[in-house]
C-alpha positions as CSV (number, residue, x, y, z in Angstrom):
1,X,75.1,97.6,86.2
2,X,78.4,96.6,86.7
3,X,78.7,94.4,90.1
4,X,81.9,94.7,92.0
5,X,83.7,91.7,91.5
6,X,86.3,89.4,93.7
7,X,88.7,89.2,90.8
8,X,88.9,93.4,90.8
9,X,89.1,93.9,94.2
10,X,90.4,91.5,96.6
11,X,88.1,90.9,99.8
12,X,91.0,91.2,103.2
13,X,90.5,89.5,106.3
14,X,90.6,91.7,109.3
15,X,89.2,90.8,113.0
16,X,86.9,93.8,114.0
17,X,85.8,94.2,117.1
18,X,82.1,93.2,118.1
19,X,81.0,96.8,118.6
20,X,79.2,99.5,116.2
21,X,81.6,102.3,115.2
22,X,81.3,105.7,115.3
23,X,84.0,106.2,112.5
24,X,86.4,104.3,110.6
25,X,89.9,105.5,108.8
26,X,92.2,103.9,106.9
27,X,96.5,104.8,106.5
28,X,99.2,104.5,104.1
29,X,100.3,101.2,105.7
30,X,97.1,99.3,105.3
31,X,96.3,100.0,108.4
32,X,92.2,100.8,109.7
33,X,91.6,102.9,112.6
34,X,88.1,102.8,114.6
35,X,86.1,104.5,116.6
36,X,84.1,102.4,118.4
37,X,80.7,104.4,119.5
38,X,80.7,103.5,122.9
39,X,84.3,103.5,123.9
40,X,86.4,106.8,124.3
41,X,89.2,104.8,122.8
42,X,90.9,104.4,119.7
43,X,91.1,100.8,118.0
44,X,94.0,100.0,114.8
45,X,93.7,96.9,113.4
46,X,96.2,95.5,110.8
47,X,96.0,93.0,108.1
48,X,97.7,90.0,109.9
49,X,95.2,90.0,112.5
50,X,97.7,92.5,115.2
51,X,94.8,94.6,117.2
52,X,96.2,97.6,119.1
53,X,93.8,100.1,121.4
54,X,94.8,103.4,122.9
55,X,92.9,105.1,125.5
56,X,93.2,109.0,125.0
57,X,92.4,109.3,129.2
58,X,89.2,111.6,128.0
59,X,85.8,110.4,129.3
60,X,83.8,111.3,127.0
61,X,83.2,109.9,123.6
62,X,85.3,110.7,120.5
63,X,83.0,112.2,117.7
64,X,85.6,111.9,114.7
65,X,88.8,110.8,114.1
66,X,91.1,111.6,111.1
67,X,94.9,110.1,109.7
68,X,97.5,111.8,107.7
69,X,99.7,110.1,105.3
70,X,102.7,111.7,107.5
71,X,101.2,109.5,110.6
72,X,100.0,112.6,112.2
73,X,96.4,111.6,113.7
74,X,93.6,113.4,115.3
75,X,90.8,112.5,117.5
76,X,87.9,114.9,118.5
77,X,85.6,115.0,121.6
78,X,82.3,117.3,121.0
79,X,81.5,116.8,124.9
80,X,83.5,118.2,126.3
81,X,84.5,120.0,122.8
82,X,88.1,119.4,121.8
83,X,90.5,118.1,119.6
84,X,93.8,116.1,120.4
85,X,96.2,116.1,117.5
86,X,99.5,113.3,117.8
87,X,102.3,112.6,116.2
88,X,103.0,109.4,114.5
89,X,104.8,108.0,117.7
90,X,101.7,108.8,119.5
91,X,102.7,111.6,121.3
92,X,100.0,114.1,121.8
93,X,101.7,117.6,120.2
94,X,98.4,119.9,120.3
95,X,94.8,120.3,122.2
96,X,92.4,122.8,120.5
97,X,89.0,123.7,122.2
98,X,86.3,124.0,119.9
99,X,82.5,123.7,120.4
100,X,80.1,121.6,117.9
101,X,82.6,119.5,116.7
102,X,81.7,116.7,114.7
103,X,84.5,115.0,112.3
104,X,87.5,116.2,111.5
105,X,90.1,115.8,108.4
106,X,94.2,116.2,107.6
107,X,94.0,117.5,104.4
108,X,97.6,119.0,105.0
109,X,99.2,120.7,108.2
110,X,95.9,122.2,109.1
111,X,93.1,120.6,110.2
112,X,89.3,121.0,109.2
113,X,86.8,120.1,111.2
114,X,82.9,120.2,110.8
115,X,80.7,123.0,112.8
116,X,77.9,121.0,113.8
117,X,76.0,123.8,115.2
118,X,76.2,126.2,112.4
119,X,76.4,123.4,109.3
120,X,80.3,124.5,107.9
121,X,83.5,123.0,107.6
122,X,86.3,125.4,109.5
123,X,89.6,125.3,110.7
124,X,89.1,125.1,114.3
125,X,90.2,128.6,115.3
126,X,86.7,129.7,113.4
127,X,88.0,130.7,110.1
128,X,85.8,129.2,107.4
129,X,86.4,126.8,104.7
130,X,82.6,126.1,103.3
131,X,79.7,127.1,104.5
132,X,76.0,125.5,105.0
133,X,77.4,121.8,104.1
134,X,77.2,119.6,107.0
135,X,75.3,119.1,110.0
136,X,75.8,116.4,112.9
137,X,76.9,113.4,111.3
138,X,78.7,114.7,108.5
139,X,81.9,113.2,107.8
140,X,84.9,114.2,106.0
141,X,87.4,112.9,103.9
142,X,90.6,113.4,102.3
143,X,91.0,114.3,98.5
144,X,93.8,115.2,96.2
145,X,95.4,118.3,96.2
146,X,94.6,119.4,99.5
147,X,90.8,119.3,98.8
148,X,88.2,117.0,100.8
149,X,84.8,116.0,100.8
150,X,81.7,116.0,103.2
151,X,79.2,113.6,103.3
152,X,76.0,113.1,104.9
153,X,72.1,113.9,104.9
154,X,72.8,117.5,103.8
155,X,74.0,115.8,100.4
156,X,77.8,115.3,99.2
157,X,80.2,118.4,98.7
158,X,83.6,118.9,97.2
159,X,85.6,121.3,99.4
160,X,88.6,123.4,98.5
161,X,89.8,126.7,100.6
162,X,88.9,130.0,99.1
163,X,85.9,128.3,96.6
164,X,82.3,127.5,97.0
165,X,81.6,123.9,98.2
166,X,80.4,121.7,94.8
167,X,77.4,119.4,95.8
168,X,77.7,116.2,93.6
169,X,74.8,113.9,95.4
170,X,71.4,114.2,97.6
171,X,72.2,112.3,100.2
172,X,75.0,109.4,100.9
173,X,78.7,108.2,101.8
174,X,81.3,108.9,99.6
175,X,85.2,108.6,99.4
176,X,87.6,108.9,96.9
177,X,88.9,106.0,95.0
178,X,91.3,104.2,92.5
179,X,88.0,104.2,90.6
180,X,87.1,107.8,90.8
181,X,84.6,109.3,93.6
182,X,82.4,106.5,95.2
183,X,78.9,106.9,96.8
184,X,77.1,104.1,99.0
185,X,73.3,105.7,99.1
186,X,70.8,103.3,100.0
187,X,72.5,100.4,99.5
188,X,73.5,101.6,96.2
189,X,76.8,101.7,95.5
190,X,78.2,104.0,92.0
191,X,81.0,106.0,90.8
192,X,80.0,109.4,90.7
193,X,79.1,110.6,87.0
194,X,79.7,106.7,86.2
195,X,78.8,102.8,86.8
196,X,76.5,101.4,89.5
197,X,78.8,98.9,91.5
198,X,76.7,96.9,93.6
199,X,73.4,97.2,95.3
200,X,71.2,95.9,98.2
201,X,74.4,96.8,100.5
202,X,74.2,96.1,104.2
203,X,75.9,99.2,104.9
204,X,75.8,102.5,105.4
205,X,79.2,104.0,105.3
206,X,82.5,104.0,103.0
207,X,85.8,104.9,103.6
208,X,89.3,104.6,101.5
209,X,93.1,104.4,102.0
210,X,94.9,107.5,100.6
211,X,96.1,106.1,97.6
212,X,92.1,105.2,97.2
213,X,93.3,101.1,96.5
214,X,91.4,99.9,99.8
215,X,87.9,100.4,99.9
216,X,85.8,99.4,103.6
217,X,82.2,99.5,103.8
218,X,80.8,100.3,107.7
219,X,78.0,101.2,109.6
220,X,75.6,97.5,109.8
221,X,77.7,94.5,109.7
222,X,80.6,93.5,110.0
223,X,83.0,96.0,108.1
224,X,83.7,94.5,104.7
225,X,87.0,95.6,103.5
226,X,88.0,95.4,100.0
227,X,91.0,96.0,97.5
């Protein structure tokens, strides 16, 4: 087993807020975006400690949120079942209805965004990208090339338009890396077709930057974020 190791990846200090999250993203600055579970709001947190929140005037709560490297962001609702896409000034540009949504991704100008009710990943017009590969608390994220990935209970899938979805892992968390493809499963953290990490982890989520160098584990304690 190789354990992951302070002198590989250096361990940041960021002040989360007190709260479980729902979903966590991180940008091209560095930057990590939250979504705390029981506040419609959206939460960026920077490196030297600057906390910023931004109230999308919905009341209900967000079910995914999603960053592009351009600074385009989106943030979904799947009560009362739509998605807000802004600019990277913050300026909302779009609002798309669509039922069932669970998480969403910005792969490139379009978005994708899990069907909850009927277990695909689709472009929020209806148009399907993969089908029978998530369910309610999938997430997606970001891979090169314009693919992405889904992860959850209904096992971990490579997506790319126009090609069967590629299932790589049972069950888990996983995000693309600097290291290759990484899956938290159990508190076992690997590379996928490679080395164990680390294991008896507190956590039970994993998100990346997009370059893949900053890796945050979620969903227990505190977030731990490493690069």
């Amino acid at each position: 087993m190789l354990l992951w190791c302070v002198s590989t990846f250096l361990i940041l200090s960021f002040s989360f807020p007190d709260t479980p999250i729902k979903d966590l993203e991180i940008d091209n600055c560095g930057t990590i975006w939250l979504l705390p579970v029981s506040d419609p709001g959206v939460i960026r947190l920077d490196s030297l400690g600057n906390r910023q929140s931004f109230e999308t005037g919905y009341a209900g709560l967000p079910s995914g949120l999603a960053v592009s490297p351009s600074g385009r962001w989106v943030v979904c609702f799947q009560n009362p079942g739509i998605l807000l896409e802004y600019d990277e000034d913050d300026i909302l540009i779009d609002e798309v209805s669509m039922q069932s949504v669970g998480d969403v991704l910005l792969p490139g100008l379009r978005i994708w965004a899990v069907d909850t009710a009927r277990g695909n990943v689709v472009y929020p017009g209806g148009e399907i990208i993969a089908r029978n590969c998530a369910g309610s608390f999938s997430r997606l994220c970001r891979g090169p090339s314009g693919s992405g990935m889904v992860s959850g209970s209904e096992g971990v899938f490579i997506v790319e338009p126009g090609e069967l979805p590629v299932r790589i892992a049972g069950s888990g968390s996983a995000c693309y890396s600097s290291r290759g493809i990484l899956i938290l499963d159990s508190g076992v953290l690997c590379v996928y077709q490679g080395d164990t990490l680390s294991t008896d982890i507190p956590y039970s989520s994993i998100s990346a930057s997009p370059d893949g160098e900053i890796v945050v584990l979620w969903g227990g304690e505190t977030p731990l974020v490493l690069e």
